[in-house]
C-alpha positions, 0 to 999 in steps of 0.5 A: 516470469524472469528469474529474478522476479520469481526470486523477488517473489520467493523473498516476500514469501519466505522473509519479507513478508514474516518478518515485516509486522516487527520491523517496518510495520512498527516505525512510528513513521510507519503508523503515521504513513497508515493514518494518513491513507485512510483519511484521504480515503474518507470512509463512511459508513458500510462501504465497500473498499478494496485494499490492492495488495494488502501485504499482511493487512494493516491497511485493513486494521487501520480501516476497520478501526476508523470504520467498523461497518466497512465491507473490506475486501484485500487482494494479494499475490503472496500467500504468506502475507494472505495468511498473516492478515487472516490471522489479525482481528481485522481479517478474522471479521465477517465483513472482511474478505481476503484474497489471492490475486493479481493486482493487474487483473482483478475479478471484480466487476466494473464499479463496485467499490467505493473506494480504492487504496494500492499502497507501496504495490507498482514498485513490485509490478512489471505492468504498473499502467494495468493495476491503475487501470484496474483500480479505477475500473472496479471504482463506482463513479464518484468514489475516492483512491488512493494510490502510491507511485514509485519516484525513483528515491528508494535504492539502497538509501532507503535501506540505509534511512531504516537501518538509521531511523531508529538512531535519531530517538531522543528523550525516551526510555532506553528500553523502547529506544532498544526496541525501535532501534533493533526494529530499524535494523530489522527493517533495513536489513529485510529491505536491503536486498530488494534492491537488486530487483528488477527496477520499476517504472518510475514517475514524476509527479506530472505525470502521475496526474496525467495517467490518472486523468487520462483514466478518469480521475479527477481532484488529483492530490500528489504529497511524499510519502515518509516511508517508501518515499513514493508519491502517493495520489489521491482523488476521486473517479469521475464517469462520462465527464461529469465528477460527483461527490462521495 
């Protein structure tokens, strides 16, 4: 591991991942980013999903509270992040499982989970092929993904776009116009020097539909996401040619 990545890392450890549930996490965008995930999910009841770098675990709330008798399982290589999302109802449950892991090399059997989300994750990670890879490795055939692609649109601007989102608020009470804008502060200041990481591999969205065709997905959405301005990808794991419903 370089040195900047080990700075990287130390920053999500000691700052980022701390102070991330009040700021970024509480942008009305934010929420509505999370919303979205899930129904593209489209959980049913009981089962199994795996939440590739969980961070501090909202994906988890979010999809516990659309379905409560989903088994959860997240993974994540940072334990400060590992240790907030315990500590949150979702993490607490008994058909949650949270884990400290390499999202690049997951041990997991092949096809056990029905599905898969990996949001915001390959803009952190050296091999970005390997965590689609394995993704979709420990997929059932038939089961549906979700996962978010750097495009090459976040750089200071996206600092910039949360230090002003909270400005843009009008015809609220001034009280929750303080708080979101002191949250959109926060979340562009902690944002800011992520900036000076290693920058990560970048794709168009063609040739996010061709990666994952070429590792067996199949119904391939690609939209923008509001809030990391990635590309998110959903669609469902075919086996052997052949693409069944889930």
């Amino acid at each position: 591991m370089s040195l900047r990545e080990r700075l990287t890392r130390a920053y999500f450890n000691s700052v980022y991942n701390p102070l991330y549930d009040a700021s970024t996490a509480r942008l009305p965008r934010y929420a509505e980013a999370q919303e979205k995930l899930v129904r593209s999910l489209h959980v049913e009841p009981s089962q199994r999903i795996l939440c590739a770098g969980l961070g501090t675990g909202n994906e988890l709330t979010v999809l516990r509270a659309h379905e409560p008798t989903l088994d959860l399982v997240g993974i994540d290589l940072s334990r400060t992040a590992l240790q907030k999302a315990r500590r949150k109802p979702a993490g607490r449950t008994s058909g949650s499982a949270l884990l400290l892991m390499d999202a690049q090399l997951l041990a997991f059997s092949g096809a056990v989970f029905d599905r898969v989300l990996c949001y915001h994750v390959l803009d952190f990670a050296s091999q970005a092929s390997l965590v689609v890879e394995e993704c979709l490795r420990v997929l059932k055939p038939g089961g549906r993904f979700v996962i978010s692609f750097p495009s090459g649109s976040e750089g200071p601007g996206l600092g910039a776009a949360l230090l002003t989102h909270g400005f843009k608020l009008s015809g609220q009470p001034l009280g929750e116009r303080v708080g979101r804008i002191a949250r959109s502060l926060l979340a562009g200041c902690i944002y800011l020097p992520l900036t000076l990481r290693r920058r990560p591999t970048v794709y168009t969205p063609d040739e996010v539909d061709s990666l994952l065709r070429s590792q067996g997905a199949a119904d391939v959405v690609i939209e923008s996401d509001p809030v990391y301005r990635d590309h998110i990808a959903s669609g469902v794991y075919k086996n052997g040619g052949m693409t069944y419903a889930a």
